[in-house]
N, C-alpha and C positions, 0 to 999 in steps of 0.2 A: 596783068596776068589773070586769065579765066580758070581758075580750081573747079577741076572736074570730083565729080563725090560719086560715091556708088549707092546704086541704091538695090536694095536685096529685100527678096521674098524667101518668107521660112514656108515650106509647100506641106504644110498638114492642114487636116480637116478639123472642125470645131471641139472632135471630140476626140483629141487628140492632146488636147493642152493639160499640161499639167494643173495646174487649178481643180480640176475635176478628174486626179484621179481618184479621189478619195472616195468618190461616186461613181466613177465608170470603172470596171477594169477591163482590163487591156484586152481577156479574152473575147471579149463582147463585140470589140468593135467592127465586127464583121454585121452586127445588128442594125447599124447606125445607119440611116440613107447618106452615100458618099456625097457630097456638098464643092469638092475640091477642086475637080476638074472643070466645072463650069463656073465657080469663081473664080480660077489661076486662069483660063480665057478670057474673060472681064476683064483682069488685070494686062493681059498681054495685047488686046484690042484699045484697052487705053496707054499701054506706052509704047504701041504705034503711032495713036493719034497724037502721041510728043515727041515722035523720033526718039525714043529714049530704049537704052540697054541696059539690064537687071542679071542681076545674079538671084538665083534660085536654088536653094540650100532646099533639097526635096530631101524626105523622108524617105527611108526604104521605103517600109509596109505603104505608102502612098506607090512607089515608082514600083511595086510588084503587083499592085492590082491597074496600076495606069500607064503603062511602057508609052503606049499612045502619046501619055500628054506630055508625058518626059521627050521622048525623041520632038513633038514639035514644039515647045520650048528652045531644044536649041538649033533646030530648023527655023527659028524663027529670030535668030542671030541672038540669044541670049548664051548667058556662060549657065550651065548646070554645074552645081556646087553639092555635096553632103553634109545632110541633116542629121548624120546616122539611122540608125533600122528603128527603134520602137519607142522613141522620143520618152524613154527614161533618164530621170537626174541620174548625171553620169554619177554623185557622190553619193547615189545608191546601188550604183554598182560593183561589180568585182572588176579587176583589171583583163580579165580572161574572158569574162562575158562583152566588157567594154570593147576588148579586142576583136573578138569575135563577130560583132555588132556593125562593127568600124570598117573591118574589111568585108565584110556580108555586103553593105551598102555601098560600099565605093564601088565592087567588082560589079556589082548588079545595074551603077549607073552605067557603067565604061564599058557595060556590053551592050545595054540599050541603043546608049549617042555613039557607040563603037569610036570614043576620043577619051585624053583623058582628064578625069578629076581631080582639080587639084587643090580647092578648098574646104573647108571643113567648118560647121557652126553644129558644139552641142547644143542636145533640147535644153531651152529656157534659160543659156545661158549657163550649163553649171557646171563650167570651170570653176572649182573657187579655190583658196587655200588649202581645202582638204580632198580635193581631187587632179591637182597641177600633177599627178602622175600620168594623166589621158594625154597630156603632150606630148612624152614621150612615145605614145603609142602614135598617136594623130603621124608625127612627123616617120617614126620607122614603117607606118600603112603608105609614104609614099605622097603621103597632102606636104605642099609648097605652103601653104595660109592656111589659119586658124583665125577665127572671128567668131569668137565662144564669152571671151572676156569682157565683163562690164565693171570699170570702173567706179565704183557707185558702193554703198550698202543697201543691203534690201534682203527680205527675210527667206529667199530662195534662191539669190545666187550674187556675185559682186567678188573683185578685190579691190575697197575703196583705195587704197595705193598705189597702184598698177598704171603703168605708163596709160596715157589717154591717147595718142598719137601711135600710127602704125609704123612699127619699129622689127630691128629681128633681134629675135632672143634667145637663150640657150637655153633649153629644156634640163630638167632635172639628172638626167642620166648626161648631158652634155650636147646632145644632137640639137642646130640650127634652123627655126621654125619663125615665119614671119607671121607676126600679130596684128590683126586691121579691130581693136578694140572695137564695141560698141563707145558711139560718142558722147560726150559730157559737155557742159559750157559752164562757165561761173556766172551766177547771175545772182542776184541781191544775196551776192554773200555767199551762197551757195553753190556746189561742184551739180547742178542737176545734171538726171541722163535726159538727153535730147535727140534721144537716136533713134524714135517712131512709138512705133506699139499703141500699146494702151497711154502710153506718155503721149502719144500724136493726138488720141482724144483726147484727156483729160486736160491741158495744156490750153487755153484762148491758141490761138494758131500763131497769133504776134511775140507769143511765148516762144515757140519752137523757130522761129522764121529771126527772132533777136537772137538765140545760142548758137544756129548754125549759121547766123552770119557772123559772129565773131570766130566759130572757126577759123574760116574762109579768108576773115581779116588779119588774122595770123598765120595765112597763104599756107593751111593746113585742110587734107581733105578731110570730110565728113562721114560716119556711112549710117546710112538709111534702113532700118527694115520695116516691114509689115508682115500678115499672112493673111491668105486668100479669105478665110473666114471673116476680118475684119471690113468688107464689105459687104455681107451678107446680112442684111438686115431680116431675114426671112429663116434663118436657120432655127431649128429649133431648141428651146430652151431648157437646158440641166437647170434640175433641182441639187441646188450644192447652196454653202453660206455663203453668206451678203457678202463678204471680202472678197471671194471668186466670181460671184455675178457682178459685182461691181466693176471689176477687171477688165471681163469679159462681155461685159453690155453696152458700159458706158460710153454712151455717143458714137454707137455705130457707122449712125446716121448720115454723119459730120465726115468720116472717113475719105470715103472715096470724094469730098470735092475738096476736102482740103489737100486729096494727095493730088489733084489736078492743076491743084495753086501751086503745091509746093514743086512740082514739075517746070512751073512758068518761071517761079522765082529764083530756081536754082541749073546746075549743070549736071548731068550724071552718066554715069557709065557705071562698067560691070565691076565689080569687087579686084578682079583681076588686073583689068586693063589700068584701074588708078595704082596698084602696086606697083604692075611693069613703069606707068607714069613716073612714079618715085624712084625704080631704078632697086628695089627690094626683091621683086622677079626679076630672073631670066625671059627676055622679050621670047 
């Protein structure tokens, strides 16, 4: 049996990442040269040259200055997904501003691609323990999937407890919301996250390519993300501390051909379609 995995782009620009907002703020980013649109093309011109389908978890403020590159994304047979509006940690927000944010961005995609939106990735990950209230909101905004949750500890978002495996779960108020976690593998000992990023650089490739073959081995999908900036060897560089440049530099370089290896070595399709596969969506 061939396990199909998804593989997913988070659609923000460089300066957009949380790592550096303690350096950028938000009102600024209209300053920044946008970088996104002609990296999310790179990205979509190499996973034609693999026959390969992505999910695309785009940011509002991206998909309000670029309608363009939103509608040919999914003219171009990909699933468009929600990143929410202003890639703030959701556990620094209010539940009203979250909500507000949440359907700002869905309604903004569904009028774009005129179809509709049915998964949802917050910024950086920050579902954690003290924000599992956004579920409830995600799933009453109308999203089918939620792929917000990283299994793992780390010092901005995780519930190292949390099912690994995409399952459906009951949100806190009670409502029925399916989860496609970010992936994990155990390997010497360890539950590492395996599920791209700055993990896909940091990692020998033989790291990443041994945890998501033991998914697979335990005839479980995988799911994949990157974002358009991490091929960008040319963007320009924030002054922020070594912990954020580190993050956000380390082995750019290496990105884009390891993600052309890992296209060869692996199966994928859109976030969606492996759901519907499991039978967790309605086909």
């Amino acid at each position: 049996m061939i396990i199909r995995n998804a593989l997913t782009v988070d659609v923000e620009d460089y300066f957009h990442v949380s790592a550096f907002s303690e350096c950028i703020d938000q009102k600024s980013w209209d300053s920044y040269p946008l970088r996104v649109e002609k990296n999310t093309r790179r990205l979509l011109d190499l996973f034609d040259l693999h026959s390969v389908k992505a999910t695309f978890f785009v940011l509002g403020w991206v998909a309000e200055r670029t309608p363009g590159l939103v509608m040919e994304i999914a003219a171009r047979g990909h699933e468009v997904a929600c990143h929410g509006y202003s890639h703030q940690l959701v556990y620094n927000q209010s539940p009203g501003i979250f909500r507000e944010e949440t359907i700002r961005s869905k309604t903004l995609l569904e009028e774009i691609i005129q179809a509709p939106v049915t998964g949802y990735r917050a910024a950086s990950y920050s579902i954690t323990g003290r924000s599992l209230w956004a579920l409830d909101i995600i799933a009453e905004a109308g999203f089918e999937y939620d792929s917000s949750i990283f299994p793992v500890r780390h010092d901005r978002y995780g519930i190292p407890d949390a099912s690994v495996y995409p399952h459906r779960m009951k949100t806190p108020n009670g409502s029925w919301l399916v989860e496609f976690p970010l992936s994990t593998a155990q390997l010497f000992g360890l539950r590492l996250p395996v599920a791209g990023g700055g993990y896909f650089r940091l990692y020998p490739y033989a790291i990443t390519k041994a945890g998501l073959n033991q998914i697979n081995r335990r005839q479980k999908p995988f799911i994949f993300y990157l974002h358009p900036w991490e091929i960008d060897t040319e963007q320009p560089k924030i002054s922020a501390g070594w912990k954020s440049r580190f993050r956000h530099y380390n082995n750019l370089d290496k990105c884009e051909p390891r993600l052309e290896q890992l296209m060869s070595d692996f199966k994928f399709g859109t976030a969606l379609g492996v759901l519907k596969g499991l039978n967790l969506v309605a086909e």
